[in-house]
KOLBA-43536 format. One record per residue (C-alpha): residue in one letter; chain; y, x, z. Coordinates in steps of 0.1 Angstrom, whole numbers, plus 2048, in hexadecimal, padded with zeros to 3 digits. Layout:
<nodes>
   res   chain   north   east    up
     A       A       Y      X     Z
...
</nodes>
This chain:
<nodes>
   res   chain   north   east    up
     X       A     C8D    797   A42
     X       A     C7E    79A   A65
     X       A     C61    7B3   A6F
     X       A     C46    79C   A7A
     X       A     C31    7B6   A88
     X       A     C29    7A7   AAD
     X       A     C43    78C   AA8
     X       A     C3F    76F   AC1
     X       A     C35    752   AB1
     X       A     C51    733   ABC
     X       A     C40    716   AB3
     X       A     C20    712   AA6
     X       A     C12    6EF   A93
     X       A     BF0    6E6   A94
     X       A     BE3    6CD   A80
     X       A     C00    6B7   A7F
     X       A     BF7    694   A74
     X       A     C0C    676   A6F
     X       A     C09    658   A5F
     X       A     C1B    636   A5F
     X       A     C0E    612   A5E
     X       A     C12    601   A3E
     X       A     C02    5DF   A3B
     X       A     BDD    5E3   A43
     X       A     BDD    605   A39
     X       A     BF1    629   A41
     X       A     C06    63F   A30
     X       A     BFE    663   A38
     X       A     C1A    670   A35
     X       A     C12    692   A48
     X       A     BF1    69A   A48
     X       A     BDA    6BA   A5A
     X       A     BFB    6D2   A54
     X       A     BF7    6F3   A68
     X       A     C0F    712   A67
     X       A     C26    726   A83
     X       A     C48    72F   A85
     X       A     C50    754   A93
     X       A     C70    75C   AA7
     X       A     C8F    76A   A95
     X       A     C82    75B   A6F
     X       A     C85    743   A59
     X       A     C69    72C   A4B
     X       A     C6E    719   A2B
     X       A     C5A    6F8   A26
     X       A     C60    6EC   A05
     X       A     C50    6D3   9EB
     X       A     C59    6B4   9D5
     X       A     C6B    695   9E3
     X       A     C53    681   9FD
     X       A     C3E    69B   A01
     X       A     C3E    69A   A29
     X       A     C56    6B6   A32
     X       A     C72    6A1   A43
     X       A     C55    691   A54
     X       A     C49    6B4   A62
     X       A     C68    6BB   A6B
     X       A     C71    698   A7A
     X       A     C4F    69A   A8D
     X       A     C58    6BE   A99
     X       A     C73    6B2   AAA
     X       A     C65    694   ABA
     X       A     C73    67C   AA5
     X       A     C51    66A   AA1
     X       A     C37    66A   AB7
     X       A     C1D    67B   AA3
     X       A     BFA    66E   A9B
     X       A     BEA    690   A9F
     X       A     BE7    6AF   AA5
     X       A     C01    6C5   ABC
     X       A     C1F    6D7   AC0
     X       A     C22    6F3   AD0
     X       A     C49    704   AD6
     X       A     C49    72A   AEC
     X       A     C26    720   AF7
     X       A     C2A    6FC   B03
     X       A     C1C    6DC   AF5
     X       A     C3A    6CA   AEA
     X       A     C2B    6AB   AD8
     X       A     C06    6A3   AD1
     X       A     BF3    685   AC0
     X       A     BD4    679   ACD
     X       A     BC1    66A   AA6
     X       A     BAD    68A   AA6
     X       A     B9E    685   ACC
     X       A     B9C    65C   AC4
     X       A     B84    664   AA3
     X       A     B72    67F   AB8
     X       A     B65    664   AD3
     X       A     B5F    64E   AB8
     X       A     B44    666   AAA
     X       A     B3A    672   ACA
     X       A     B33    650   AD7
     X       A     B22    645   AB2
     X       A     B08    667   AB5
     X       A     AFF    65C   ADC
     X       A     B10    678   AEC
     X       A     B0B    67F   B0D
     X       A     B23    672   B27
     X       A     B30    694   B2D
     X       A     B3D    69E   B09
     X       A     B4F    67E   B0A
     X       A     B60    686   B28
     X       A     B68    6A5   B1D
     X       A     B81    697   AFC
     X       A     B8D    67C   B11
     X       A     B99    698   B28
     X       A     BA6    6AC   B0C
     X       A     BB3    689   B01
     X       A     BCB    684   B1D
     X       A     BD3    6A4   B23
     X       A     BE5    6A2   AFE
     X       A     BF8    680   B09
     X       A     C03    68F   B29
     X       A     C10    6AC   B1C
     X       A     C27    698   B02
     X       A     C32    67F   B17
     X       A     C3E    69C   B30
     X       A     C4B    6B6   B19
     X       A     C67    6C1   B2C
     X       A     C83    6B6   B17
     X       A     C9A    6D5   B1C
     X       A     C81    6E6   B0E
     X       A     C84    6CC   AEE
     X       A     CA9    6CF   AE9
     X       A     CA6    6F4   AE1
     X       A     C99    6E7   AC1
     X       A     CB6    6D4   AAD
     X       A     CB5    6C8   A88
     X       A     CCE    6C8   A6B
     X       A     CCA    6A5   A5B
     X       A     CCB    6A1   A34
     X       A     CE7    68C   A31
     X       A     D06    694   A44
     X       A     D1C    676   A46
     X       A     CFA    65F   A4E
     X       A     CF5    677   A6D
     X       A     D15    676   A7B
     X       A     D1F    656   A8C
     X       A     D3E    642   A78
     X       A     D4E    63A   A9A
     X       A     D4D    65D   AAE
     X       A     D66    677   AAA
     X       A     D58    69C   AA7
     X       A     D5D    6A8   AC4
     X       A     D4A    689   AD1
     X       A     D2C    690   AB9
     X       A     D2D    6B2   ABF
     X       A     D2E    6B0   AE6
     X       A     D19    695   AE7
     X       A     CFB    6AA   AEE
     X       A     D0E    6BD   B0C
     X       A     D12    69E   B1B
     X       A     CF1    68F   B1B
     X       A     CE5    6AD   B2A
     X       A     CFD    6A4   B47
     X       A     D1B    6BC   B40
     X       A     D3A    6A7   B50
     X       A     D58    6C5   B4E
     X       A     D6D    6B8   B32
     X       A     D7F    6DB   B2D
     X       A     D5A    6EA   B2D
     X       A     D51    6D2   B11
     X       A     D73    6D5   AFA
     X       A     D6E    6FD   AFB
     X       A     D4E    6F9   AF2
     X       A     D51    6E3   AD6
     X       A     D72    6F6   ACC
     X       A     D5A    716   AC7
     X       A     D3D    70D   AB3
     X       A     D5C    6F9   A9A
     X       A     D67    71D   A96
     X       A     D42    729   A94
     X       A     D3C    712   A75
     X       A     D5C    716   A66
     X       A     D6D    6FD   A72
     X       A     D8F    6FA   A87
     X       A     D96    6EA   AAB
     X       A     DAD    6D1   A9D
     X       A     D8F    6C2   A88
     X       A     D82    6B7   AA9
     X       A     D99    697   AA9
     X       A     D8C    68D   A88
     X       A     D71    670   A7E
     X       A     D53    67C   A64
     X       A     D64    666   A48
     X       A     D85    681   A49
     X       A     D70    69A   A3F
     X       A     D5D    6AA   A1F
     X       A     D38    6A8   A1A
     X       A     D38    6D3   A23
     X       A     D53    6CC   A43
     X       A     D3A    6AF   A4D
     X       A     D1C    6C4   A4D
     X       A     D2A    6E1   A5F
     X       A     D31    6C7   A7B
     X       A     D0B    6BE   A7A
     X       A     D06    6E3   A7D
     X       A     D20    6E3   A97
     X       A     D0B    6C7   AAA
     X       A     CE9    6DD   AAA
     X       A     CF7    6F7   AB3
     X       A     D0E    6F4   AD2
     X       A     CEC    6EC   AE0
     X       A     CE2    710   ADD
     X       A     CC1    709   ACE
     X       A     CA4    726   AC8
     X       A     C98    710   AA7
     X       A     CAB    6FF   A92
     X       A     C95    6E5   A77
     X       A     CB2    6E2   A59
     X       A     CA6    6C6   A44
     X       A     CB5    6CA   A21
     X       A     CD9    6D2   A2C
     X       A     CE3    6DD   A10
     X       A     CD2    6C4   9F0
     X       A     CF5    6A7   9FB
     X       A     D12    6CA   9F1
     X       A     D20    6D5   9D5
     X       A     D0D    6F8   9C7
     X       A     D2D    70D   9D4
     X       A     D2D    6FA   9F7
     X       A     D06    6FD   9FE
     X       A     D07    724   9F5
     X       A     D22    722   A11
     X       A     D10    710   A2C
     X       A     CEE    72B   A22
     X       A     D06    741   A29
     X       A     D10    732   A49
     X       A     CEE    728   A54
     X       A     CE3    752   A4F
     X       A     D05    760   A67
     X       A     CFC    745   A83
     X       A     CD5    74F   A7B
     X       A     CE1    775   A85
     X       A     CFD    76D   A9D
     X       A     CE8    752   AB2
     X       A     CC6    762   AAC
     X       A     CBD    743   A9E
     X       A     C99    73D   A92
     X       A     C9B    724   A74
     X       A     C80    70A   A63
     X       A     C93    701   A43
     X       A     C87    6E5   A2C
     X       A     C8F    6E0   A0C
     X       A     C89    6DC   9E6
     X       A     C9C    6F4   9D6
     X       A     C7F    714   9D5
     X       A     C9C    72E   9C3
     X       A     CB0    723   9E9
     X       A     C97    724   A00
     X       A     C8A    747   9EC
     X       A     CAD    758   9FB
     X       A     CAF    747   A1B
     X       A     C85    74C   A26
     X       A     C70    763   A3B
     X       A     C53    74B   A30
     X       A     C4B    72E   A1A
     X       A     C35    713   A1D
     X       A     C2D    6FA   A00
     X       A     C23    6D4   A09
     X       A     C17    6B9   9F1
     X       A     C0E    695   9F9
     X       A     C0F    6A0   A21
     X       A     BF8    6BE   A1B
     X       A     C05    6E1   A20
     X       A     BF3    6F3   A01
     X       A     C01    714   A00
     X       A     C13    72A   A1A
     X       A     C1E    74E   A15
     X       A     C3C    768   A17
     X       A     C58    75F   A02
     X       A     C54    77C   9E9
     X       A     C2F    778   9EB
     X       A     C2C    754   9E7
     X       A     C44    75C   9C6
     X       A     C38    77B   9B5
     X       A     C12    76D   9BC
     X       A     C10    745   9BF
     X       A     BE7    73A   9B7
     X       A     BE9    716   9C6
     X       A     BF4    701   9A1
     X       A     C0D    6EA   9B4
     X       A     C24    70A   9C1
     X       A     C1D    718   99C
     X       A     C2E    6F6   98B
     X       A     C47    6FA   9A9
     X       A     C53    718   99C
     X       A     C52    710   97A
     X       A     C6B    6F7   97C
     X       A     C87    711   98E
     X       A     CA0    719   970
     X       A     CAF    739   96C
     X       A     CD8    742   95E
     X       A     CC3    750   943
     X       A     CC5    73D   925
     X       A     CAA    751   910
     X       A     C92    74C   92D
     X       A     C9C    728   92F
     X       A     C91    723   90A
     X       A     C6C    731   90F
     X       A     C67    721   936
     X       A     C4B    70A   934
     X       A     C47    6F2   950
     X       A     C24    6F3   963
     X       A     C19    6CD   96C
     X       A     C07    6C9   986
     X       A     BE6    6B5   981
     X       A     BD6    6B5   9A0
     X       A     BB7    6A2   990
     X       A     BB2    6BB   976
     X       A     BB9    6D8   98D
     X       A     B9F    6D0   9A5
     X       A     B7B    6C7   9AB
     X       A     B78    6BC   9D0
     X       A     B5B    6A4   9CA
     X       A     B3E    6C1   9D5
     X       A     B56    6CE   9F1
     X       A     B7A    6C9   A00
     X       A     B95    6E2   A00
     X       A     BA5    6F3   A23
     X       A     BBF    707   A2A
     X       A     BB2    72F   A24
     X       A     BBF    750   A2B
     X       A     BBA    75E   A06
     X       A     BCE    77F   A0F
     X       A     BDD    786   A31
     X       A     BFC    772   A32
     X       A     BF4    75D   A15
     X       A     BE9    73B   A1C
     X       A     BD9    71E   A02
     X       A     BC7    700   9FF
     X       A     BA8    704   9EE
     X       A     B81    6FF   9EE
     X       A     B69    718   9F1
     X       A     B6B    71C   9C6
     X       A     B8F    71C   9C6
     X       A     B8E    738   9E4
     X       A     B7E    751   9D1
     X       A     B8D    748   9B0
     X       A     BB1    751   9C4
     X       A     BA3    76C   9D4
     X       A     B9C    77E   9AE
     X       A     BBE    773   9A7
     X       A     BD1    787   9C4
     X       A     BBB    7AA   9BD
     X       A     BBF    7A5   999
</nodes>
């Protein structure tokens, strides 16, 4: 674990919204999520199946242009979405207020678009992303070392010997040999095929790397192998690492940090052995509850935790936001809940 005493933060999320079209409506699929990522650790975002952690991830990246909020990677404003300065105006101009206050947000306004449409995209490639599903994220038709260069090339590398020894290297770096590079994805395992999307983020010599479930397609013995493999390029690279995924007992071993979405809300965020010796927001608590232990006395008395957010929470007199209820340890609560967690911790 990394000492995060003065540690730079690398990217920082403010508000992230985004939300997709569908029919007269929209889907929310990320909504107000907030947290930063320090240099040299690794940040767990876990939570149940749809949740919206692909979709922070996606959004991270650039993927999607996103709805709201910003950004921001080794101080620059990467991406930013422009719902949150649209609504402001809207209430601005509904109160009558003055011409100057409106000005004001529609400067802030395009300052946001500007500053995503001209994020400078070298800057952008030093994120790269390890997709879910391996054989749907390599292309049929390319050989590896055409998938794996392919990022070399569009940044306007022309030296074919340059190329082929670069490729060559990061094959041995994943575990993989030279003579794989002649090979199409469908000659390989679903392990070999995922080192090769490893492969592909990392010849770019990213500082972040965003790996989105890499491990939930592979075999228990292969994803304890590419865990492995992500933690030696992690060291070896200096690697800072946001890793998604719903396995809690994995993302335990492998995390600095852990933060918890449900339903496109980030509801708890702590340290990894905080956030499991302590959890107070119910959703993490049924979370945990469902991680079975080799223990087979344990497994007999575990009782699952079902999460009822209608019966857990009141939110009719006053909303919930995200609260520092210990330094470090994040959760989304009302003013009630605050100080019912609060008991909790100094108990």
């Amino acid at each position: 674990m990394n000492n995060k005493e003065n540690q730079e933060v690398l990217l920082k999320v403010e508000h992230l919204k985004q939300y997709f079209k569908m029919g007269k409506g929209e889907l929310k699929a990320v909504d107000d999520v907030s947290f930063d990522i320090k240099r040299g650790e690794v940040f767990g975002l876990v939570g149940e199946s749809g949740c919206g952690k692909t979709t922070t991830g996606r959004s991270i990246i650039k993927l999607y242009d996103i709805t709201g909020g910003n950004v921001w990677f080794k101080g620059d404003r990467i991406a930013a979405g422009t719902r949150d300065y649209e609504d402001k105006l809207k209430a601005l101009k509904e109160s009558g207020a003055s011409s100057a206050e409106i000005a004001a947000v529609k400067k802030e306004m395009a300052a946001a678009k500007y500053d995503h449409k001209h994020a400078d995209p070298k800057e952008v490639t030093q994120i790269q992303m390890i997709f879910q599903d391996p054989i749907a994220s390599l292309n049929p038709r390319m050989t590896v070392r055409e998938i794996i260069a392919e990022g070399l090339i569009i940044q306007g590398i022309r030296d074919k010997k340059f190329i082929d020894e670069k490729v060559y290297e990061v094959l041995e770096m994943v575990g993989l040999v030279r003579e794989h590079a002649g090979r199409y994805p469908h000659e390989f395992s679903g392990g070999q095929r995922q080192r090769i999307g490893i492969a592909r983020a990392i010849i770019m010599k990213p500082e972040l790397i965003i790996a989105d479930e890499p491990i939930s397609a592979l075999d228990v013995s292969i994803q304890a192998q590419v865990i492995n493999l992500l933690n030696d390029l992690r060291s070896s690279m200096n690697l800072t690492i946001m890793f998604i995924a719903h396995d809690l007992s994995v993302v335990k071993y492998f995390s600095d940090r852990i933060g918890v979405m449900y339903f496109g809300k980030m509801v708890e965020m702590a340290d990894s052995d905080e956030l499991f010796a302590h959890p107070l927001h119910p959703y993490t608590k049924s979370l945990l509850s469902a991680i079975p232990l080799p223990d087979p006395h344990y497994e007999k008395k575990r009782k699952r935790i079902i999460y009822k957010p209608d019966e857990e929470h009141d939110y009719s007199k006053e909303g919930p936001e995200f609260r520092e209820v210990k330094p470090g340890h994040f959760v989304y609560c009302n003013t009630e809940e605050f100080k019912k967690y609060q008991e909790e911790v100094n108990r």
